[in-house]
VOPAGU-2260 file (C-alpha; in pm, 1 decimal, decimal comma):
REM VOPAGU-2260
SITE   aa  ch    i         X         Y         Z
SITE  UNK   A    0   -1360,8   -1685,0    1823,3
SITE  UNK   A    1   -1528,2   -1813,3    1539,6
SITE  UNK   A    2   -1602,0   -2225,2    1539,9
SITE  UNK   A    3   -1620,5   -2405,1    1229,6
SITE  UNK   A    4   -1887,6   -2629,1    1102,5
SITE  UNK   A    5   -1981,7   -2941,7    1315,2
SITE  UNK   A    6   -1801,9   -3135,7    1083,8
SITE  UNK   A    7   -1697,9   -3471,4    1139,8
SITE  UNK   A    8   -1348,5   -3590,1    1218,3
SITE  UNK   A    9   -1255,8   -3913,6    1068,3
SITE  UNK   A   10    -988,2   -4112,9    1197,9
SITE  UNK   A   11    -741,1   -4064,9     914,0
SITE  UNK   A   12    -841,6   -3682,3     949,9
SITE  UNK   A   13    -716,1   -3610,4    1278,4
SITE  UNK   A   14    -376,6   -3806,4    1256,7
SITE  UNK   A   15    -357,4   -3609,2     943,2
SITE  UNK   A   16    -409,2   -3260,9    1154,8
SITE  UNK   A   17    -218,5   -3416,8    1446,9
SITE  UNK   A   18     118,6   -3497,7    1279,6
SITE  UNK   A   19      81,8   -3138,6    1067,0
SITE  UNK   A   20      43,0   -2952,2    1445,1
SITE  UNK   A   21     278,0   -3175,1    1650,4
SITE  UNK   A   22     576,4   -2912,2    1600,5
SITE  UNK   A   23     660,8   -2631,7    1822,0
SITE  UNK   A   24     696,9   -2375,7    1536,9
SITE  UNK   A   25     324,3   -2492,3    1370,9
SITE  UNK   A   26     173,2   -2441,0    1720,1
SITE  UNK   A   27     313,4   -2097,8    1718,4
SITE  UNK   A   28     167,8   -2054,0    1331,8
SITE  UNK   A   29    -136,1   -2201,8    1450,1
SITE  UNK   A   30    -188,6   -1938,4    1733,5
SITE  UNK   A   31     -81,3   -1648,1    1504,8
SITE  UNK   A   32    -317,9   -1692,0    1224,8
SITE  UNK   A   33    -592,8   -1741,5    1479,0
SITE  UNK   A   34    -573,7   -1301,1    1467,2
SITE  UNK   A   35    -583,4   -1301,2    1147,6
SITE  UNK   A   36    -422,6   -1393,8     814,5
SITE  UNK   A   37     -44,6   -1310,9     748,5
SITE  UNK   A   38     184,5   -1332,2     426,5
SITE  UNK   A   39     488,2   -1571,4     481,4
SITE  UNK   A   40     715,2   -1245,5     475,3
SITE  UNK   A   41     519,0   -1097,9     811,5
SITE  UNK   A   42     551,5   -1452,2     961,7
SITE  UNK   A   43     894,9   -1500,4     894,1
SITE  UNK   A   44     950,2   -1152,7    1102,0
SITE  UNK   A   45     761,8   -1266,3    1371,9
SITE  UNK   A   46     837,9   -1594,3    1401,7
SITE  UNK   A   47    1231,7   -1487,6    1363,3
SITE  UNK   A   48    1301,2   -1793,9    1107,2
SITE  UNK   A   49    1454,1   -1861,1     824,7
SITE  UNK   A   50    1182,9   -1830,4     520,0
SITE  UNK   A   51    1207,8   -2171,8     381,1
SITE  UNK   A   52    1170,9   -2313,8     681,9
SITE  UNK   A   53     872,0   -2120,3     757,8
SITE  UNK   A   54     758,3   -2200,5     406,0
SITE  UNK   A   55     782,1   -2555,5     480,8
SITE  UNK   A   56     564,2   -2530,7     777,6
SITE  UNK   A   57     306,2   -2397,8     574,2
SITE  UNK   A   58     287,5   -2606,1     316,9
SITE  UNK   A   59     260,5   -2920,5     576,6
SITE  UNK   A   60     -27,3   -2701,0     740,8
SITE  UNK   A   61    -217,3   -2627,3     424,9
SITE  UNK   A   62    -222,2   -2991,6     308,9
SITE  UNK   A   63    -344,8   -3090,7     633,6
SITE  UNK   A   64    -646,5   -2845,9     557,1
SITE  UNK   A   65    -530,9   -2647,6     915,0
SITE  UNK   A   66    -486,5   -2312,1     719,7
SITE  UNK   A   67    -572,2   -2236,1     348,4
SITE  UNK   A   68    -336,5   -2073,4     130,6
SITE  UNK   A   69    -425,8   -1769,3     -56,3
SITE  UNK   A   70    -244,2   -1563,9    -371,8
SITE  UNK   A   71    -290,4   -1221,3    -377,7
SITE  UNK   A   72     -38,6   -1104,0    -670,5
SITE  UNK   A   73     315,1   -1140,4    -589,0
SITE  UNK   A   74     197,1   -1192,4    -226,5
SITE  UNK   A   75      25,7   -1509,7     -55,8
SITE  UNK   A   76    -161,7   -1508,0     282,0
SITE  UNK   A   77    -225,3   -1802,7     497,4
SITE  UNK   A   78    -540,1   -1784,7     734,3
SITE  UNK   A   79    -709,9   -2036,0     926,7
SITE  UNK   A   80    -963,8   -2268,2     744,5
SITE  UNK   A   81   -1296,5   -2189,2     808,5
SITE  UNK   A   82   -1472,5   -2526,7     748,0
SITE  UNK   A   83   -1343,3   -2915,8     702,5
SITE  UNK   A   84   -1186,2   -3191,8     964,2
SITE  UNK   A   85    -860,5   -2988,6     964,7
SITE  UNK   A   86   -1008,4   -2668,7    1043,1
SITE  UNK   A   87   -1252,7   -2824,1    1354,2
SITE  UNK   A   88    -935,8   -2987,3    1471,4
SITE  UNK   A   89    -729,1   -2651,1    1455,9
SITE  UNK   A   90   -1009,9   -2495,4    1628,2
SITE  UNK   A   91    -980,9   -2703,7    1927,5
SITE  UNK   A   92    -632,1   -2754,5    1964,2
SITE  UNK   A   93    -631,0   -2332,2    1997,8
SITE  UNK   A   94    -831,7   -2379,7    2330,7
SITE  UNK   A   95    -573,8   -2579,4    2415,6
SITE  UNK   A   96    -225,8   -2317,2    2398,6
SITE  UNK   A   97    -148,9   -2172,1    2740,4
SITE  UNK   A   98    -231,1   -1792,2    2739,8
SITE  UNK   A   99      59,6   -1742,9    2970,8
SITE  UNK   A  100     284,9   -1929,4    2752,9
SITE  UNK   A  101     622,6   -1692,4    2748,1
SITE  UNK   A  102     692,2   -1788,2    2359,5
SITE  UNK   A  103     371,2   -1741,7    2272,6
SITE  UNK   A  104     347,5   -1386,6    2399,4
SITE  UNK   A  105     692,1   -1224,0    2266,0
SITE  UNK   A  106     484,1   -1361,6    1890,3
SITE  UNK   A  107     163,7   -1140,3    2022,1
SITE  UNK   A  108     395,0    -819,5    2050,8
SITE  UNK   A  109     552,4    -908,4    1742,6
SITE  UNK   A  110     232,9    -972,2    1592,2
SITE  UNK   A  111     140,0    -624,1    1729,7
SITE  UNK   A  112     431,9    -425,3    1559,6
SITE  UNK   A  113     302,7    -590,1    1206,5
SITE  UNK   A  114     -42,3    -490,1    1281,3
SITE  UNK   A  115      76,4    -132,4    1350,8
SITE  UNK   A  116     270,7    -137,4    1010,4
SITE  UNK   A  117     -28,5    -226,6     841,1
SITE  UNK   A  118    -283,7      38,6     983,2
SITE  UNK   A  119      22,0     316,8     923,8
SITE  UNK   A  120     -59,4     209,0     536,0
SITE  UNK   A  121    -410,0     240,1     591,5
SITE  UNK   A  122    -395,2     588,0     744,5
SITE  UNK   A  123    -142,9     743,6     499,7
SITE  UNK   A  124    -372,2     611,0     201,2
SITE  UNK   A  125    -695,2     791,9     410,6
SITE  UNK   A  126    -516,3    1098,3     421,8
SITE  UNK   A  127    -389,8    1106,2      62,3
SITE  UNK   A  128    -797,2    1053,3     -37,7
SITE  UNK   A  129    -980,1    1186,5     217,5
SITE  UNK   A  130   -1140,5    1464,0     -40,9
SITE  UNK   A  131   -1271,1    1244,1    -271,0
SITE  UNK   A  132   -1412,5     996,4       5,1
SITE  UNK   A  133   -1601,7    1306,5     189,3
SITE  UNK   A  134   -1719,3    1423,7    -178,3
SITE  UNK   A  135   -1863,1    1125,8    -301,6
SITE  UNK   A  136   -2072,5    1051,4      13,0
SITE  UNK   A  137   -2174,1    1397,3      -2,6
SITE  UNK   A  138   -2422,5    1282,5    -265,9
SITE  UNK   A  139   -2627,6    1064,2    -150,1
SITE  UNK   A  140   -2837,3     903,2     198,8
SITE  UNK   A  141   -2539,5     833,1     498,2
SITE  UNK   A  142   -2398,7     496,1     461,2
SITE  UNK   A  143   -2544,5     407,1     818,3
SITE  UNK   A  144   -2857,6     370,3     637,4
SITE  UNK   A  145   -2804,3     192,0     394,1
SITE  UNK   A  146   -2667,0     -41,2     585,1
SITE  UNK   A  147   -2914,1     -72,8     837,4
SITE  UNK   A  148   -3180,2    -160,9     562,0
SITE  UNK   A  149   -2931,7    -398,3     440,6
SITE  UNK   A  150   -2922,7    -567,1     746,0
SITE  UNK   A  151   -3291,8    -587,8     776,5
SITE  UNK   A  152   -3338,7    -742,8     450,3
SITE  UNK   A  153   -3088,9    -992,0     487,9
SITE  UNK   A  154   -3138,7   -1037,3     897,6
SITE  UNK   A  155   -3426,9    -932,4    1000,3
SITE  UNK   A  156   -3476,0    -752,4    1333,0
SITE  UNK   A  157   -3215,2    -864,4    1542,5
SITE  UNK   A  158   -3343,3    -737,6    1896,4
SITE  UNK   A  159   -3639,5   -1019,9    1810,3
SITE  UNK   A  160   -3441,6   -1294,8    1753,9
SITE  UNK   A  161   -3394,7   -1632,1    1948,6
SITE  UNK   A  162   -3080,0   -1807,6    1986,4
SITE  UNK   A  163   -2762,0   -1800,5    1960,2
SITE  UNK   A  164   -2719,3   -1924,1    1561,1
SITE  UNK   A  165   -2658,3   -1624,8    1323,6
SITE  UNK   A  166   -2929,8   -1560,0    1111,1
SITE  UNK   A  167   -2692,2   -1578,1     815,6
SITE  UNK   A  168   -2446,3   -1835,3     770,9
SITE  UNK   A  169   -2130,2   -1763,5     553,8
SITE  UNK   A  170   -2125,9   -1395,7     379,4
SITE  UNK   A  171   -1902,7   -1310,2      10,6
SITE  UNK   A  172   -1883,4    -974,6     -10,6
SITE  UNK   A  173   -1812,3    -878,9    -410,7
SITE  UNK   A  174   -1611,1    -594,3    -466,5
SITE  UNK   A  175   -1546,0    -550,9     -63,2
SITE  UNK   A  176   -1347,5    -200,9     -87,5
SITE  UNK   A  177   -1275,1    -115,0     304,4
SITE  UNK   A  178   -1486,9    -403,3     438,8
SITE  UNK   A  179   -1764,8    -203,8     515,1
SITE  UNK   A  180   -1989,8    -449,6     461,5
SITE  UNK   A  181   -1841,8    -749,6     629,4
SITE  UNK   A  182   -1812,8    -477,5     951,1
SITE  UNK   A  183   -2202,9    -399,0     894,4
SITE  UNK   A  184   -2319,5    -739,6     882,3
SITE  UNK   A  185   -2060,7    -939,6    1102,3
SITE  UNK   A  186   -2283,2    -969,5    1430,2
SITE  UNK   A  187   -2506,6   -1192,1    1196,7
SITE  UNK   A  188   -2283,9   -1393,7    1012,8
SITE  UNK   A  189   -2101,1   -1730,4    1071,7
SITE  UNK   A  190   -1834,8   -1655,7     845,5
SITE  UNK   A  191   -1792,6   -1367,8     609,3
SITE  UNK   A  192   -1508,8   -1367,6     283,6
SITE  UNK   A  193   -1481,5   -1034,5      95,2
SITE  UNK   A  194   -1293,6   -1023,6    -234,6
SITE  UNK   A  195   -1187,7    -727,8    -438,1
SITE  UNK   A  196    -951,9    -675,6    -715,3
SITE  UNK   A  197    -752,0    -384,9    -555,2
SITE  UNK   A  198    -473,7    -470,2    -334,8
SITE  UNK   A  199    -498,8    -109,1    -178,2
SITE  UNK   A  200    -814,0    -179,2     -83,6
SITE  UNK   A  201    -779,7    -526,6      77,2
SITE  UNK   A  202    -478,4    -368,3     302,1
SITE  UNK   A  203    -736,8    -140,2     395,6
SITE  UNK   A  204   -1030,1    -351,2     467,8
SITE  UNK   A  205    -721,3    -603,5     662,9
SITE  UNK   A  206    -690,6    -384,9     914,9
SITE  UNK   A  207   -1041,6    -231,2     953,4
SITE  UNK   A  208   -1121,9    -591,9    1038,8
SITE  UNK   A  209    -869,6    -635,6    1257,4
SITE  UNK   A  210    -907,4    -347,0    1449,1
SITE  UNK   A  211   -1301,6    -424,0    1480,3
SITE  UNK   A  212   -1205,9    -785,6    1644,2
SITE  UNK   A  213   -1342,8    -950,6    1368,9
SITE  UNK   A  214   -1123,1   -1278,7    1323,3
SITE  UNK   A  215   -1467,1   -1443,5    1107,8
SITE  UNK   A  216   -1443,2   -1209,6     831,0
SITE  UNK   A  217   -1118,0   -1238,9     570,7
SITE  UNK   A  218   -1045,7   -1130,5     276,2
SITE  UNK   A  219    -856,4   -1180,6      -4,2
SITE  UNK   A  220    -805,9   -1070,2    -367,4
SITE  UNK   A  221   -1028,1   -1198,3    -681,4
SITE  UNK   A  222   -1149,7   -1122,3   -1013,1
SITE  UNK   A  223   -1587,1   -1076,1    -973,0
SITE  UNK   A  224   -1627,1   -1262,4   -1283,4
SITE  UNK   A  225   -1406,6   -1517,3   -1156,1
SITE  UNK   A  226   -1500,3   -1608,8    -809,8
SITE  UNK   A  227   -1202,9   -1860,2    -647,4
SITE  UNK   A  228   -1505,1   -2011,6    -475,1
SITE  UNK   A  229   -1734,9   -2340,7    -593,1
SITE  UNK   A  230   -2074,1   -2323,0    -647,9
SITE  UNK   A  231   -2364,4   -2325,3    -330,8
SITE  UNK   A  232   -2065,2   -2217,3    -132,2
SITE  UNK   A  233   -2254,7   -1919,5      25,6
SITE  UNK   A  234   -2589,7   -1854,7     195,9
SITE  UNK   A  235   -2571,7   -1473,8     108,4
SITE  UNK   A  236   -2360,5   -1267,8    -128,8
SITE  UNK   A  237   -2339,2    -863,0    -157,0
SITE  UNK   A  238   -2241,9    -652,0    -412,7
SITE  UNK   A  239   -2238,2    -308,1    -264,0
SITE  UNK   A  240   -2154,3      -6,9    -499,6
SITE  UNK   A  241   -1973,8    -218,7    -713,9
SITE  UNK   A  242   -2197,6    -245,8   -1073,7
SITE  UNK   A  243   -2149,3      93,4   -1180,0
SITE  UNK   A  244   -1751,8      38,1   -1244,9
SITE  UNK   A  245   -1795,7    -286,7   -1428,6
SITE  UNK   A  246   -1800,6    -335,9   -1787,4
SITE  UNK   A  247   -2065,0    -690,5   -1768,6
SITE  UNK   A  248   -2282,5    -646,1   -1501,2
SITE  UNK   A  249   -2504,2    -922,3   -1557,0
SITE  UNK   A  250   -2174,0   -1113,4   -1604,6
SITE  UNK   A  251   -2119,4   -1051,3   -1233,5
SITE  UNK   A  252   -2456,4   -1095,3   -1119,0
SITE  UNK   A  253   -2435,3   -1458,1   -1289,9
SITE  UNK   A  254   -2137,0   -1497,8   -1134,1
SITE  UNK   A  255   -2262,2   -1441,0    -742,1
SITE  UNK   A  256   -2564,2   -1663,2    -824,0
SITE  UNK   A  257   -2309,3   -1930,7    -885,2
SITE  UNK   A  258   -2187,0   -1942,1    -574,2
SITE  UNK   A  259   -2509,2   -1935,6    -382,6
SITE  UNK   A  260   -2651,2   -2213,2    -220,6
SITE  UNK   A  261   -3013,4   -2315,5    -266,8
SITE  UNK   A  262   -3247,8   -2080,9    -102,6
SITE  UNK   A  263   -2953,4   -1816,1    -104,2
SITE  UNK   A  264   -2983,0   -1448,8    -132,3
SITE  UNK   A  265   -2825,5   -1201,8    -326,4
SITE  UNK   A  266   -2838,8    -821,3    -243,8
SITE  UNK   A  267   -2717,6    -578,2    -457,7
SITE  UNK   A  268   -2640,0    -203,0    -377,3
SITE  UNK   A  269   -2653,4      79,5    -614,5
SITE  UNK   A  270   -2751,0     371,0    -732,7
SITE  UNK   A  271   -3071,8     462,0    -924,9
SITE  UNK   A  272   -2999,0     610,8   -1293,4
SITE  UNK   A  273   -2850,9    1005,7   -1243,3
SITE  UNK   A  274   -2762,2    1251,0   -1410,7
SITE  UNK   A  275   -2420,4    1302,9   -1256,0
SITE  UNK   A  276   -2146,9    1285,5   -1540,8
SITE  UNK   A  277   -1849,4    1413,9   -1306,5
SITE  UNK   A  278   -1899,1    1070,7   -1104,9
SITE  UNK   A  279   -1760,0     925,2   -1498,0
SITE  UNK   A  280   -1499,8    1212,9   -1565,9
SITE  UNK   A  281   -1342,6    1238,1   -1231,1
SITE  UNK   A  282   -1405,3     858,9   -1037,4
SITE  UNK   A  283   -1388,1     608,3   -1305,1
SITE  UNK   A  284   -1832,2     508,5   -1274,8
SITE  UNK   A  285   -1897,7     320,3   -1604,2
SITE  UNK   A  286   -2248,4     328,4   -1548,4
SITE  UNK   A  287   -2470,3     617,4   -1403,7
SITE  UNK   A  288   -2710,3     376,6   -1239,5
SITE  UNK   A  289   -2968,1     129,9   -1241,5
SITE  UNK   A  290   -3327,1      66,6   -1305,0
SITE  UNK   A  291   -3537,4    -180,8   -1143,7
SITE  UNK   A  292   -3607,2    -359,9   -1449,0
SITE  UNK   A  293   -3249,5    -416,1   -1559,9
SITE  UNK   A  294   -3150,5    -548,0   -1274,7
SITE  UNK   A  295   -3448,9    -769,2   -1223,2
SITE  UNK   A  296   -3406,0    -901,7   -1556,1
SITE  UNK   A  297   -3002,8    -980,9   -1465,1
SITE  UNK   A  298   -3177,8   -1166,1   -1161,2
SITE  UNK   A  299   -3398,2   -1389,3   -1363,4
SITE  UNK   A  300   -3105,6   -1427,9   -1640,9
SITE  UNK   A  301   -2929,3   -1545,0   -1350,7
SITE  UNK   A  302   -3201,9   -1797,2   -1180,2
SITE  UNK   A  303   -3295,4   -1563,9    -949,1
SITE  UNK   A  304   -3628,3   -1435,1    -820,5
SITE  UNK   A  305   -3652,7   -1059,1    -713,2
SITE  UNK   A  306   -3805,2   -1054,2    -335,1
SITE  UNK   A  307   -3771,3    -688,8    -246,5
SITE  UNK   A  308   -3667,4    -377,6    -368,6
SITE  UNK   A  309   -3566,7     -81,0    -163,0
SITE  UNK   A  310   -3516,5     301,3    -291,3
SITE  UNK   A  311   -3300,6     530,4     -65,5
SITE  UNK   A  312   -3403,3     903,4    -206,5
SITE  UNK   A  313   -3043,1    1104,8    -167,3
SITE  UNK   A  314   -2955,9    1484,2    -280,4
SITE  UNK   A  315   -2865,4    1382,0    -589,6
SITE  UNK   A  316   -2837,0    1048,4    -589,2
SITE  UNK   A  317   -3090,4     746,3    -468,5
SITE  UNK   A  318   -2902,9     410,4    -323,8
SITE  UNK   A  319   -3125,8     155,5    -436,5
SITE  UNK   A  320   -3129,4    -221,4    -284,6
SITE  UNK   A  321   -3258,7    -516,1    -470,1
SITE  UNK   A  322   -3255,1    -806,3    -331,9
SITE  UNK   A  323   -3294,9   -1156,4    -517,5
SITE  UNK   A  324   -3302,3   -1530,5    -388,5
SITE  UNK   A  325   -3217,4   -1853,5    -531,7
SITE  UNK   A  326   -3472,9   -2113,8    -588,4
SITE  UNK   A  327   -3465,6   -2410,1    -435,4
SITE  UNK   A  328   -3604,1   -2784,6    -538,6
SITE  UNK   A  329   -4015,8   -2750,5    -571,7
SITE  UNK   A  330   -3942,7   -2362,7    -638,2
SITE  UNK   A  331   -3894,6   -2412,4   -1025,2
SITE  UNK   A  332   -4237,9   -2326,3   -1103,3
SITE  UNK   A  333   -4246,3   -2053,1    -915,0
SITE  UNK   A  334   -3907,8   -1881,1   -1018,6
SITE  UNK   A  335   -4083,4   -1964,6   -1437,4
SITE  UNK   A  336   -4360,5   -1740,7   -1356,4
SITE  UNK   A  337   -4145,7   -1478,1   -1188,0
SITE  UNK   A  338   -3934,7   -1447,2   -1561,2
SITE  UNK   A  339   -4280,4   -1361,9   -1738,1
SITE  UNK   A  340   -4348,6    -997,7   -1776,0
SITE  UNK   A  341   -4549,7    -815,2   -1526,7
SITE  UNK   A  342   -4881,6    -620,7   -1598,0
């Protein structure tokens, strides 16, 4: 299980945590969201309670800081907090719940039946677009590479690493579709968030996560041009086959670099300019790819300096990687001379 940040716990903090966890029913909250995050409706089955009760529980848990609260249309999740004094105080209370506890397993089968519900949705939707899934990767280099190049640039060789610290700390995936990305990268990642504006897609990408183990990846639905995130939030952000169906690019590249810390990295994945129109007529693609130079321009437009690029040569279609990093103090300089125009 994921730990939070070493953060510190003030005094006031923990009383805070304590009184909003010193309730049977919040214990039992607590434990369930530890699998993953659940809309008030799904705990209200589970939990067998009425839903303003359960409502009320929330609401005492989310002030606290124990679990943030997040809107996703008509629907709202609750999930447990990553980072603060509530969430490191959540974190070690959860060592704390009896695994044998009789209560506490009747919610894991409970739990169990939602989960079930969920990948039933997830299947039916598979089925229904299976055709235009298989075509589309038909045309260009298997997703297994790309992603292990993306993990190199962003990780490095894993098998030579030291320690037990992540090489990345927390992830945003933009535009997160299935969660393939969080899935690719997870093994080197303290904490990943994927957003994406489809709601089919995030029940998708819920329970690909969920059936992977992953309880540090979430995500949740957002707007790319309007990240519900503040700035330096993240040490790396993605935006993997995303660009082409957006009307502003640059608009979301500015975007991701706002939300990058110092020294951050932002990779985007794409495909090089083609030819092929029916990817417009029949899937909705804006934009038939990208050159280097646009994109490296919507990097320095953005305060970013380009540090690699990576073609991916496909029948048609070439997946290109570029990946850009944020300056940080005593960088300046350097980041002016990357915005002049090469020989």
């Amino acid at each position: 299980m994921l730990m939070p940040a070493n953060d510190s716990l003030p005094l006031d903090g923990i009383l805070t945590g304590l009184r909003a966890l010193a309730e049977p029913t919040r214990l039992r909250i607590l434990a369930l969201c530890r699998a993953g995050e659940l809309t008030v409706s799904e705990i209200v089955r589970i939990l067998g309670q009425s839903q303003p009760r359960v409502s009320r529980h929330l609401k005492l848990m989310t002030e606290a800081g124990i679990l943030r609260r997040v809107p996703e249309g008509s629907w709202v999740f609750y999930r447990l907090a990553f980072t603060g004094a509530g969430a490191a105080l959540a974190h070690e209370l959860l060592t704390l719940l009896p695994a044998d506890d009789h209560q506490l397993a009747e919610d894991r089968r409970r739990l169990a039946e939602v989960k079930r519900a969920r990948a039933a949705v997830a299947d039916d939707y598979f089925r229904r677009h299976a055709a235009e899934w298989n075509q589309l990767r038909s045309l260009h280099v298997d997703e297994a590479e790309v992603n292990a190049l993306a993990r190199k640039l962003l990780a490095g060789d894993a098998t030579a690493r030291n320690g037990d610290e992540p090489p990345i700390g927390g992830l945003l995936d933009i535009g997160t579709g299935t969660g393939e990305m969080l899935k690719a990268l997870a093994a080197d990642i303290s904490y990943g968030e994927g957003v994406d504006i489809s709601s089919e897609m995030l029940t998708l990408a819920r329970t690909a996560l969920e059936q992977a183990g992953l309880e540090h990846c979430r995500v949740r639905q957002a707007d790319l041009y309007r990240l519900p995130f503040p700035a330096q939030e993240f040490h790396v952000a993605v935006i993997h086959q995303v660009l082409h169906f957006v009307a502003d690019p640059p608009g979301a590249i500015a975007e991701a670099a706002r939300v990058l810390a110092p020294g951050g990295r932002l990779l985007v994945v794409d495909f090089a300019p083609h030819g092929e129109e029916t990817l417009r007529t029949e899937h909705n693609h804006r934009r038939l790819g990208f050159g280097d130079a646009e994109i490296k321009d919507a990097f320095a437009a953005s305060g970013l300096k380009t540090e690699a690029i990576e073609h991916l040569p496909g029948e048609p279609l070439t997946v290109t990687l570029w990946l850009g990093r944020k300056p940080v103090r005593g960088q300046v300089r350097a980041l002016s001379d990357a915005r002049q125009p090469e020989d």
